[in-house]
Backbone as CSV, one residue per row, in Angstrom:
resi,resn,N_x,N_y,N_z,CA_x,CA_y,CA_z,C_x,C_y,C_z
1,UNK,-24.132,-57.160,-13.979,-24.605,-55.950,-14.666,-24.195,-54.707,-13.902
2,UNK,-24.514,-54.881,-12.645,-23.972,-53.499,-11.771,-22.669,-53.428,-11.661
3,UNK,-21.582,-54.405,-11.794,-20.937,-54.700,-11.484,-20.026,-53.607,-12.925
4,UNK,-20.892,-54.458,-14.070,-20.225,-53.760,-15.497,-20.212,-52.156,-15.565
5,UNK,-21.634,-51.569,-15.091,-22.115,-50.438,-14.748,-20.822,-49.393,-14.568
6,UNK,-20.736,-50.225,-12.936,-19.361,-49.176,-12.299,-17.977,-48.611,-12.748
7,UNK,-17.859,-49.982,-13.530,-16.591,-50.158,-14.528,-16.769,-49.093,-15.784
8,UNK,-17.983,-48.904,-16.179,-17.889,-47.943,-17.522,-17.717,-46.715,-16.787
9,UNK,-18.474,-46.316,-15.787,-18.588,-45.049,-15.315,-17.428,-44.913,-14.870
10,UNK,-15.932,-45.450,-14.172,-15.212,-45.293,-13.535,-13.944,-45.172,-14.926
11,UNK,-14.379,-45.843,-15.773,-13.763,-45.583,-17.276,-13.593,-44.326,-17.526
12,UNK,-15.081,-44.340,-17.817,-15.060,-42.354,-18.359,-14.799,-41.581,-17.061
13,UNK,-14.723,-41.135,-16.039,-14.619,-40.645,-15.900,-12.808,-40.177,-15.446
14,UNK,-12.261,-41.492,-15.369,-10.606,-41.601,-15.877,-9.689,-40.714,-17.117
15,UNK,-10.950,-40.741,-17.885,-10.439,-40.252,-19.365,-10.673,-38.813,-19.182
16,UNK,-12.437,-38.794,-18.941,-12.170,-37.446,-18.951,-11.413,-36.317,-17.962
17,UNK,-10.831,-36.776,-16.619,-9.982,-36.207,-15.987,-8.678,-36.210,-16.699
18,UNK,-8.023,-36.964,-17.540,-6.941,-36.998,-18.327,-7.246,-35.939,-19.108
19,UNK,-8.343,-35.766,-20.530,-8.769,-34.739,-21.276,-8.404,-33.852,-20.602
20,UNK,-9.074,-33.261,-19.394,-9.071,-31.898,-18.700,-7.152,-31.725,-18.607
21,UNK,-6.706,-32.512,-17.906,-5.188,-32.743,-17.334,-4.609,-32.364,-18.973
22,UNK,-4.665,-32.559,-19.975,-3.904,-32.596,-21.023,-4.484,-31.182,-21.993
23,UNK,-5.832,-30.399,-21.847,-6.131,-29.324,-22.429,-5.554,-28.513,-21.424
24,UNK,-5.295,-28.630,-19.740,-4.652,-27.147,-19.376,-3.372,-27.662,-19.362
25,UNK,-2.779,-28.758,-19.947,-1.507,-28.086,-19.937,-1.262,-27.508,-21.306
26,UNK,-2.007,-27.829,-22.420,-1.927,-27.335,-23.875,-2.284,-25.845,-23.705
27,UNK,-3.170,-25.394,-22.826,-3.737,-24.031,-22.942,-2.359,-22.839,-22.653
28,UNK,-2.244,-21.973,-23.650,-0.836,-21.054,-23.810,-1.443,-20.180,-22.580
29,UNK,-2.506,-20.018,-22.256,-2.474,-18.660,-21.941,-3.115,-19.215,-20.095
30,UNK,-2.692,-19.907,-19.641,-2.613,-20.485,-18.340,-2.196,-20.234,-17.153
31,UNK,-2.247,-19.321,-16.091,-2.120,-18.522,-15.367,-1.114,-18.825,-13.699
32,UNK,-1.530,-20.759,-13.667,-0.932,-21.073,-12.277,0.613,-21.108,-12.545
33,UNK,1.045,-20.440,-13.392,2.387,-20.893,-13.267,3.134,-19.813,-13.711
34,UNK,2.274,-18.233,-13.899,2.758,-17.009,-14.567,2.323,-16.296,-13.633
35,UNK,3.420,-15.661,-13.145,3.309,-14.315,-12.179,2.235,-13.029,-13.008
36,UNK,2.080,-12.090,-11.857,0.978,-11.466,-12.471,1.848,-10.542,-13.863
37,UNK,2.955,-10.230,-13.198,4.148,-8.783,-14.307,4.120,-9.700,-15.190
38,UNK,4.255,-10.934,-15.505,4.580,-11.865,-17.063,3.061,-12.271,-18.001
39,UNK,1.407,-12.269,-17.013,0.964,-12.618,-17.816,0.103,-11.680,-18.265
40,UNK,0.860,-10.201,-18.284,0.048,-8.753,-19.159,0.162,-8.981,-20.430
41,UNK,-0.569,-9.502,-21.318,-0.266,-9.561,-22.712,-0.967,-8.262,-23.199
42,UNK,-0.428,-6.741,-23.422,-0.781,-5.878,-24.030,-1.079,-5.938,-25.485
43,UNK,-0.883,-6.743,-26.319,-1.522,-6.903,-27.324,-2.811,-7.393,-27.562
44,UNK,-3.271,-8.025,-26.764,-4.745,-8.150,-26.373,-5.240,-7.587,-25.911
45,UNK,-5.008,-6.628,-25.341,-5.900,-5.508,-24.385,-6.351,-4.662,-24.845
46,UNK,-6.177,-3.842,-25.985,-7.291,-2.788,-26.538,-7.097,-2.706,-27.786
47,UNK,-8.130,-2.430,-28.586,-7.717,-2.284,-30.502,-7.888,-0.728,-30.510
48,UNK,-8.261,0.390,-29.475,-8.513,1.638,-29.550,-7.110,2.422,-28.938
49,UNK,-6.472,2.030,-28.258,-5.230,2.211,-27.327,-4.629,1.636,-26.997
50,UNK,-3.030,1.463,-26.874,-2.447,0.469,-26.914,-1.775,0.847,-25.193
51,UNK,-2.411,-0.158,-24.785,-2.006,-0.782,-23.196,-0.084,-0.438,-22.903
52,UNK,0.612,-0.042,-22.151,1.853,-0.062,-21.968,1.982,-0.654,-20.754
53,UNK,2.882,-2.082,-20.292,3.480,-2.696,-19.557,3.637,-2.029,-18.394
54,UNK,4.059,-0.665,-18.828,4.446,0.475,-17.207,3.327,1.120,-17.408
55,UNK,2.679,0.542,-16.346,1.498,1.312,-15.932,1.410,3.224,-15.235
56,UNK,1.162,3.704,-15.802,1.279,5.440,-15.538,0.441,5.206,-13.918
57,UNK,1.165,6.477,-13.024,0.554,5.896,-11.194,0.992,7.646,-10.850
58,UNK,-0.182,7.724,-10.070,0.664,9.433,-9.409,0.700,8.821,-7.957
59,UNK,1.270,10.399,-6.680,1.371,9.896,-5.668,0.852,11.448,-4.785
60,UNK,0.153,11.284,-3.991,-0.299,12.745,-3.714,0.583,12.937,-2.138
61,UNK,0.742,14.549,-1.861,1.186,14.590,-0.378,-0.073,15.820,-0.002
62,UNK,-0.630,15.992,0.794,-0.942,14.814,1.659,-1.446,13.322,1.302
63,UNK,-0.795,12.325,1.701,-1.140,11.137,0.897,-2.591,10.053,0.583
64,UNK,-2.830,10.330,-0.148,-4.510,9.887,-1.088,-4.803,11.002,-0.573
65,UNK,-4.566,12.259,-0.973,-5.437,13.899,-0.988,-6.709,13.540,-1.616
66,UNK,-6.878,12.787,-2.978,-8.203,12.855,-3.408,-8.952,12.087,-2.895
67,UNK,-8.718,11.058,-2.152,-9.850,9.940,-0.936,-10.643,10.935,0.237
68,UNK,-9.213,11.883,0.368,-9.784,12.440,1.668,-10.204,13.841,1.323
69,UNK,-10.388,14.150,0.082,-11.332,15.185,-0.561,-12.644,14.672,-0.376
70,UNK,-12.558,13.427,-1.195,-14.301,13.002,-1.254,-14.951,12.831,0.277
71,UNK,-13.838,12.450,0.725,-14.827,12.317,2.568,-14.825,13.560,3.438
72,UNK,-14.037,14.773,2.484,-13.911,15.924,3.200,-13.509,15.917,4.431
73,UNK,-12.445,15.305,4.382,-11.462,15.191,5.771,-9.714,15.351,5.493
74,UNK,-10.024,16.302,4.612,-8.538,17.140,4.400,-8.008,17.993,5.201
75,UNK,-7.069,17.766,6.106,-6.413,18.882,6.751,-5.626,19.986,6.772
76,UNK,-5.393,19.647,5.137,-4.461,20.811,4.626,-4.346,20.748,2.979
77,UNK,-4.546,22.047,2.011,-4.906,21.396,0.235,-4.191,20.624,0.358
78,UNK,-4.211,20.662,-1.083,-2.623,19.449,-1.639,-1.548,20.076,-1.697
79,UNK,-0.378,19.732,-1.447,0.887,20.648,-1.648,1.849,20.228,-2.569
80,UNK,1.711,19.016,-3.145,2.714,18.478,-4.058,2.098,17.308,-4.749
81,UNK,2.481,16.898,-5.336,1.821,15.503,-6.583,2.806,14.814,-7.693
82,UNK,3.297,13.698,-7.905,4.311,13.347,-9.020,3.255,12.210,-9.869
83,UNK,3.955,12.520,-10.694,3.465,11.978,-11.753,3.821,10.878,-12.780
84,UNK,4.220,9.412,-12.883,5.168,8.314,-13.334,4.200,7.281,-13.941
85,UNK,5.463,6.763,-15.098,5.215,5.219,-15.451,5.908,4.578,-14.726
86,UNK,5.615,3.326,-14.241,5.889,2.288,-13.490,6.956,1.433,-14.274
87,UNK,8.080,1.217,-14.527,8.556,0.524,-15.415,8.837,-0.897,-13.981
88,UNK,8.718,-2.683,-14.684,9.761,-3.560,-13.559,10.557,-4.819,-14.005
89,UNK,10.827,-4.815,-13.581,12.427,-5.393,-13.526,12.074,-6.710,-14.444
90,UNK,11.021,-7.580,-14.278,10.945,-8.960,-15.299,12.065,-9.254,-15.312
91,UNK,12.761,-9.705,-13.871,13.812,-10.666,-13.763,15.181,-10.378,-14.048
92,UNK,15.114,-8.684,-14.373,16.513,-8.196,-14.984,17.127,-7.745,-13.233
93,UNK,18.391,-7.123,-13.363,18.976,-6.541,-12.288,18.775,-4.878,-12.415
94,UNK,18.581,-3.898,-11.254,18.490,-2.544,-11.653,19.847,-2.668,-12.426
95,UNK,20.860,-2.480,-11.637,21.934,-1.927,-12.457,23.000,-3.732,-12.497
96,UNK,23.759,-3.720,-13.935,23.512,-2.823,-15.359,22.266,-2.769,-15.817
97,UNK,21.575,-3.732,-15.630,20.644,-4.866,-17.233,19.339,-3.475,-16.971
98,UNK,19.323,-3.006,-16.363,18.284,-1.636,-17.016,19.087,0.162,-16.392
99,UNK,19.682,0.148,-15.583,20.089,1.725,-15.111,21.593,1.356,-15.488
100,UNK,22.430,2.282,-15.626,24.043,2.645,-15.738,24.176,3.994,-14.875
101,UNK,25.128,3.801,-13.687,25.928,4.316,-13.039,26.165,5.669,-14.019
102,UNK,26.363,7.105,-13.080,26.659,8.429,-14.285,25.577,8.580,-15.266
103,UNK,24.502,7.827,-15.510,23.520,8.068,-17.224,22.301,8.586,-16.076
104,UNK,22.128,9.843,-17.153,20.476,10.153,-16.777,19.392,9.473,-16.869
105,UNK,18.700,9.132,-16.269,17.933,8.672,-16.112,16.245,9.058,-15.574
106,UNK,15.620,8.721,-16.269,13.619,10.037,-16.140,13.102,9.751,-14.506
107,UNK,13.722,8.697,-13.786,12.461,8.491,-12.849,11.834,7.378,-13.606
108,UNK,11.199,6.805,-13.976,10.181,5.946,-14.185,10.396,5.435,-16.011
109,UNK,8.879,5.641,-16.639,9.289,5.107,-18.102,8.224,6.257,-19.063
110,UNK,8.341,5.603,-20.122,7.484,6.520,-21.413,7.693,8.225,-21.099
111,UNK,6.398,9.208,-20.509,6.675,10.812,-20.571,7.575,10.650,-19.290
112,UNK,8.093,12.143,-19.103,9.004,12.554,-18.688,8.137,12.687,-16.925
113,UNK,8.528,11.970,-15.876,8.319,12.239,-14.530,7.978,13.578,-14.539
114,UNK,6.417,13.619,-13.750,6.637,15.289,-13.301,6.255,15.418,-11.879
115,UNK,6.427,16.439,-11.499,6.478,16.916,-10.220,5.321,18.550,-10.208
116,UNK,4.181,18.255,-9.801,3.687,19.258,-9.630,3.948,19.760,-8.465
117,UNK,3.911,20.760,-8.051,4.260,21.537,-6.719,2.578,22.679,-6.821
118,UNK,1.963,22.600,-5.328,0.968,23.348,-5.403,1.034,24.552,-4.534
119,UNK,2.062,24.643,-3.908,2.652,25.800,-3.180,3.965,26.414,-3.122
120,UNK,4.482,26.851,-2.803,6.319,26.964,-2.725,6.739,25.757,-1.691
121,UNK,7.905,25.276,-1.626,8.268,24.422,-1.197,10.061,24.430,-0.966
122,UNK,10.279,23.974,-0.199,11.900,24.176,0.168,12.159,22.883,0.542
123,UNK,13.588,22.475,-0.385,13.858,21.356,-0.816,15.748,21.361,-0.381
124,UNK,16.273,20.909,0.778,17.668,20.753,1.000,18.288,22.323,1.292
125,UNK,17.356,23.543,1.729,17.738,24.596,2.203,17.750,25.240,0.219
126,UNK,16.976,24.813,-0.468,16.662,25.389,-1.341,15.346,26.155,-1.611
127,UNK,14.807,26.982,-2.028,13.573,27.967,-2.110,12.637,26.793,-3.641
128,UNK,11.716,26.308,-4.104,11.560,25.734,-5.120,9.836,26.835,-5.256
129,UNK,9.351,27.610,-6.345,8.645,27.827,-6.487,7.450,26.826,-6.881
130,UNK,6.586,27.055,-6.742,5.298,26.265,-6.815,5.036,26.536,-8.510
131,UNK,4.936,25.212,-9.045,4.591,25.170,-10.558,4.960,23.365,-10.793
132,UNK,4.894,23.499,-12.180,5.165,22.187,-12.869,6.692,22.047,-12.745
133,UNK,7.368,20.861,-13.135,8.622,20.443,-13.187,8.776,19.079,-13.882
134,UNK,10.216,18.587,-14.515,10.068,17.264,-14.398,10.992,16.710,-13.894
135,UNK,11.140,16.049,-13.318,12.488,15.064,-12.437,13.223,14.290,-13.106
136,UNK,14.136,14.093,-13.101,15.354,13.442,-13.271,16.054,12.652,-12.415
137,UNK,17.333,11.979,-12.554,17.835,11.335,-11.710,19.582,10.691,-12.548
138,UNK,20.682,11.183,-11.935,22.065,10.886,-12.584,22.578,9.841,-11.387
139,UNK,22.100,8.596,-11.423,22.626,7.514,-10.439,24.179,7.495,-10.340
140,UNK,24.669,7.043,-9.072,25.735,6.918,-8.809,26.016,5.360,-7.748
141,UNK,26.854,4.827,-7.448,26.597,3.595,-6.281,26.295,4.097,-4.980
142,UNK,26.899,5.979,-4.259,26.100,5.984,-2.962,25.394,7.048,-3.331
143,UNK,25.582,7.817,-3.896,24.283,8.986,-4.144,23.856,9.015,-5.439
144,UNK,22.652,9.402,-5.172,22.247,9.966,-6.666,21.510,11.782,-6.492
145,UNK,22.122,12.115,-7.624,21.233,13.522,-8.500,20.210,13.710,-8.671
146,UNK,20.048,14.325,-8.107,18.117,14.569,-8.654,17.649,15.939,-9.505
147,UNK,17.468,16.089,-10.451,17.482,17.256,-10.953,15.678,17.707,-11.171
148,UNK,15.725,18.965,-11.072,13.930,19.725,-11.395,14.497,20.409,-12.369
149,UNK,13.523,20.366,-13.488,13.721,20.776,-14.750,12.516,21.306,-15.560
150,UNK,12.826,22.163,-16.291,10.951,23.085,-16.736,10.344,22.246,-18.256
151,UNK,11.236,21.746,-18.677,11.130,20.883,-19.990,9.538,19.749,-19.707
152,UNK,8.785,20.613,-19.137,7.249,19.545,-19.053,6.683,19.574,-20.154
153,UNK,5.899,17.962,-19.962,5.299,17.853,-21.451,6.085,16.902,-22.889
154,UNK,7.048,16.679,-22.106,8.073,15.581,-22.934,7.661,14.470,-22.999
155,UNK,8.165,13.242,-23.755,8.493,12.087,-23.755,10.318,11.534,-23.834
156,UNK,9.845,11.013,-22.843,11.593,10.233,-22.696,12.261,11.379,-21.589
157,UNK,14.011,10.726,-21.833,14.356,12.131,-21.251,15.558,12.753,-22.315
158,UNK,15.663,13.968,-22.151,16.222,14.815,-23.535,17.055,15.847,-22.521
159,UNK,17.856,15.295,-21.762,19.009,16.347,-20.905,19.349,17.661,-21.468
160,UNK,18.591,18.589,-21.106,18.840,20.128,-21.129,19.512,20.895,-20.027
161,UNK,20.692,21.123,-19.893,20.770,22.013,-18.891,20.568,23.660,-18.682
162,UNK,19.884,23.801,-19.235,19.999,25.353,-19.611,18.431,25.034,-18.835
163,UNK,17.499,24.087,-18.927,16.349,24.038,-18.512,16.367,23.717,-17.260
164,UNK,17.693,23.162,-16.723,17.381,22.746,-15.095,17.206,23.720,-14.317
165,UNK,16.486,23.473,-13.380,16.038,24.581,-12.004,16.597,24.394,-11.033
166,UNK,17.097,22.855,-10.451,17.751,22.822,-9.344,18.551,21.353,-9.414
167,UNK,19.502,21.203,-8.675,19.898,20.056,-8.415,20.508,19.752,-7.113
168,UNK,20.069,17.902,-6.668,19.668,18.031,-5.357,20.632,16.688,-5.171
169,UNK,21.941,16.395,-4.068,22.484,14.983,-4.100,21.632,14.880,-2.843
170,UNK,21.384,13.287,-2.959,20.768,12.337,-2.189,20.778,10.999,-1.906
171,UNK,21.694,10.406,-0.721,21.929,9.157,-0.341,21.467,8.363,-0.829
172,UNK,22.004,6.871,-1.168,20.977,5.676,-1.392,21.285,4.704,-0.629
173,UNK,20.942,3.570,-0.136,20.901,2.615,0.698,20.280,1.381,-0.153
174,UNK,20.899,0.139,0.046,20.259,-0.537,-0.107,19.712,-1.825,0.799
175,UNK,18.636,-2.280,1.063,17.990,-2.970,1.773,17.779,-4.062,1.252
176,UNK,17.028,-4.445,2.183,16.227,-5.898,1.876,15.640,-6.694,1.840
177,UNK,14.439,-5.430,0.880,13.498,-5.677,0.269,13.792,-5.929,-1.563
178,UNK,13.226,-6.451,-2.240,13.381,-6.529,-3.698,11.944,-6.082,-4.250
179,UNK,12.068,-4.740,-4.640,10.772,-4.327,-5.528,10.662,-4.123,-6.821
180,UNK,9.580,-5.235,-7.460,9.446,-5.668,-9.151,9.228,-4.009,-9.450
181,UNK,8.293,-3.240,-8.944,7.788,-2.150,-9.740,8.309,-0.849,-9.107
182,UNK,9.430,0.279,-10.168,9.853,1.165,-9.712,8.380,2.010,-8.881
183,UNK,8.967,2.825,-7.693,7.748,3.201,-6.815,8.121,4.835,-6.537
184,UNK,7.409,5.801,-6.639,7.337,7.137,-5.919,6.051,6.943,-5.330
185,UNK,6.624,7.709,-3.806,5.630,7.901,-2.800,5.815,8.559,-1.716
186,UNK,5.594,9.398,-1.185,5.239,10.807,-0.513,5.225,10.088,0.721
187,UNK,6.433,10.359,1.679,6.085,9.809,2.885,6.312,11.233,4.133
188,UNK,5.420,11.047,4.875,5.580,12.406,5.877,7.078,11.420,6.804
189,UNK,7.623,12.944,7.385,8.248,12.689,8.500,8.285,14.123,9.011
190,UNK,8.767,14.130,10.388,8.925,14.589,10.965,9.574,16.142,10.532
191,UNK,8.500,17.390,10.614,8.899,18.387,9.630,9.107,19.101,8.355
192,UNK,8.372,17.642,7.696,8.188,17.829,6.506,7.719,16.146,6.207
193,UNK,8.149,16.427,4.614,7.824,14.976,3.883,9.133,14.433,2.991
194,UNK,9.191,13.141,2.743,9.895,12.585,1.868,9.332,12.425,0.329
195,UNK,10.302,12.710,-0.688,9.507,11.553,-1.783,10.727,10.266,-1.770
196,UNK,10.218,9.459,-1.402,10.371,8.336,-1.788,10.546,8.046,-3.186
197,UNK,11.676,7.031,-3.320,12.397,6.418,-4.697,12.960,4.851,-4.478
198,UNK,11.767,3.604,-5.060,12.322,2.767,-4.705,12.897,1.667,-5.789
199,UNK,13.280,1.152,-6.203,13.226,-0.434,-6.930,14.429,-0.892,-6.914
200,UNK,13.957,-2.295,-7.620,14.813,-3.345,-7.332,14.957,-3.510,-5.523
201,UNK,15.893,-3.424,-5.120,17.030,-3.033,-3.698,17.400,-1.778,-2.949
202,UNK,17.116,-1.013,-3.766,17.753,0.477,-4.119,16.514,1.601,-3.690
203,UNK,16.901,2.457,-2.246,16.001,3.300,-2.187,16.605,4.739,-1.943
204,UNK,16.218,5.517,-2.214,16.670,7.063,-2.076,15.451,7.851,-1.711
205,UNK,15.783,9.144,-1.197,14.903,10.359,-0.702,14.827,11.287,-0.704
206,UNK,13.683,11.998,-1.309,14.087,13.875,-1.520,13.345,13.963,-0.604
207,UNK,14.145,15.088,0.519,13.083,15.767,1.674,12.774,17.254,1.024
208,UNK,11.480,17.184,1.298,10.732,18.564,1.809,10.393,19.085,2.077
209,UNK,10.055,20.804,2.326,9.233,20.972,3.680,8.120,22.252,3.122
210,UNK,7.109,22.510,3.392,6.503,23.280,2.280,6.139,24.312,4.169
């Protein structure tokens, strides 16, 4: 009898570890085997607003200005701020399979990159007044273009030159690191600050000095 006992219990519980084994592999929406960039399903995410893949991200200089507002341990206002969608790669190459060599290009995805400036600022022995802007970028294999432009408030990018304010060439390098999500970010150095421009392989730098 005990003997039979063990045998049923060791039955079921055979099966039902199979059940389990055979509903997650049926389950579509299953996570151990989907990176986090593949398992955003934006169509599920809101019936009031529709979720976009490139997540919108700013970048402050001094960097997290608003952390160190709330703890009131700011050493100096804010002097600059950009403004981006995150577009990434999902396995493509930067260039071709998303950028082309010579084509303008926004900085990031959806509205138009902006660049607030909260003081005057001097950019490559250039004077840049303090206001709104939006950035640009005309890739090349060792430099790229960087253009400031007054056209804020856009979507996409819509090349005006009559609207550009400045244009800035700037080295690129590539390393090796591989980053899924295009990145702006405000890095100090010595005399000023960088903005940082990274993805895929591919990084570039606007210096400035306010």
């Amino acid at each position: 009898m005990r003997r039979s006992t063990l045998l049923l219990l060791a039955s079921c519980l055979f099966f039902s570890c199979n059940n389990k084994k055979e509903e997650k592999e049926a389950d579509p929406d299953r996570t151990d085997k989907i990176d986090s960039a593949t398992m955003f399903r934006p169509e599920k995410a809101n019936n009031y607003a529709p979720v976009d893949i490139s997540p919108m991200d700013m970048s402050y200089y001094p960097v997290d200005y608003p952390k160190l507002k709330m703890t009131k341990t700011p050493t100096v206002p804010p002097q600059a701020r950009v403004i981006y969608s995150r577009p990434h790669l999902q396995g493509r190459k930067l260039f071709n399979d998303v950028l082309k060599y010579g084509e303008s290009w926004r900085l990031g995805a959806n509205e138009a990159t902006e660049l607030d400036l909260y003081t005057d600022a001097t950019i490559q022995g250039k004077k840049i007044k303090a206001g709104r802007y939006i950035l640009y970028c005309i890739p090349a294999q060792e430099t790229w273009t960087i253009v400031l432009n007054s056209n804020i408030d856009s979507w996409g990018l819509h090349p005006d030159p009559t609207a550009d304010i400045a244009k800035f060439t700037v080295p690129v390098q590539q390393t090796s690191n591989s980053i899924e999500f295009f990145t702006l970010v405000f890095q100090p150095r010595t005399g000023g600050v960088d903005l940082l421009m990274a993805w895929d392989n591919v990084e570039a730098r606007l210096p400035f000095a306010f």
